[in-house]
C-alpha positions in Angstrom: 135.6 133.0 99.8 136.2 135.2 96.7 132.9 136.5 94.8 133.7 137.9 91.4 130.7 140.4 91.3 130.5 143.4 93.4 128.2 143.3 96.7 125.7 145.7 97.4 124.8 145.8 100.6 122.6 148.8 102.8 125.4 150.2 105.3 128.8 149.9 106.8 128.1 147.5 109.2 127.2 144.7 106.4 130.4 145.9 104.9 132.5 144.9 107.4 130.5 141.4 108.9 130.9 140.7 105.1 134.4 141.7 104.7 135.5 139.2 107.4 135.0 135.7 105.4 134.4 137.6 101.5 137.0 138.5 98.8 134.8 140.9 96.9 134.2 144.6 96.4 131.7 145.3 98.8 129.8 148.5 98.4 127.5 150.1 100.9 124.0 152.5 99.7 124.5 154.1 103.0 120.3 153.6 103.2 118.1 156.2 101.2 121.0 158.1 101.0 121.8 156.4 97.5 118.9 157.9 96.5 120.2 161.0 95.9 124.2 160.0 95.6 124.4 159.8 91.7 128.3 159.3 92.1 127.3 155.9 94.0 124.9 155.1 91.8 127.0 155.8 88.4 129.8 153.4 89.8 127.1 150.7 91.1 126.3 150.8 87.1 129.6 150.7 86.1 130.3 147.7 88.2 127.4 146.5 87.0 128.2 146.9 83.2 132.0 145.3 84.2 131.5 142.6 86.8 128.5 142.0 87.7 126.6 142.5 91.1 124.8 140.9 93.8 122.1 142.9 95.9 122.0 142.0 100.0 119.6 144.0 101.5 117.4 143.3 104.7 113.9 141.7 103.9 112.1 145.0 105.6 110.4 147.6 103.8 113.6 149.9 103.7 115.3 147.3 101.8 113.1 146.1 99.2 113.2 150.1 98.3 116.6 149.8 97.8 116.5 146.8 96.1 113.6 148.0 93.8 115.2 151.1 93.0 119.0 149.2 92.1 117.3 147.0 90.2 115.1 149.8 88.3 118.6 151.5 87.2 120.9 148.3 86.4 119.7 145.6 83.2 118.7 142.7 85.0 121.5 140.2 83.5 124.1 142.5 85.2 122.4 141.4 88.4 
């Protein structure tokens, strides 16, 4: 299936179960680590700004901080 927008998901393993049945750029936080990777962060905005992007994270408490802190950084149309 091809998905314009860019998929965020928490680590590699989501990558690549995703990557079996998507067409999409699928890019992994690596966890907290995003937190303090401002290169990841500056092209998640950039893809953002461009494309679009869609935010998979788990339902736990790791990834609604995630979540919270993508959505905190990136306009809420360009989610």
């Amino acid at each position: 299936m091809k998905i314009k927008e860019a998929i965020i998901v928490e680590g590699i393993y989501d990558k690549m179960k995703l990557e079996q049945f998507l067409d999409a750029i699928i890019i992994p936080t690596n966890g907290f680590a995003l937190f303090r990777d401002r290169n990841r962060l500056e092209m998640i905005q950039k893809l953002a700004k461009k494309i679009g992007i869609i935010i998979l994270t788990d339902s736990d408490r790791a990834g609604f901080l995630i979540r919270r802190y993508i959505q905190s950084c990136i306009p809420a149309e360009q989610i």
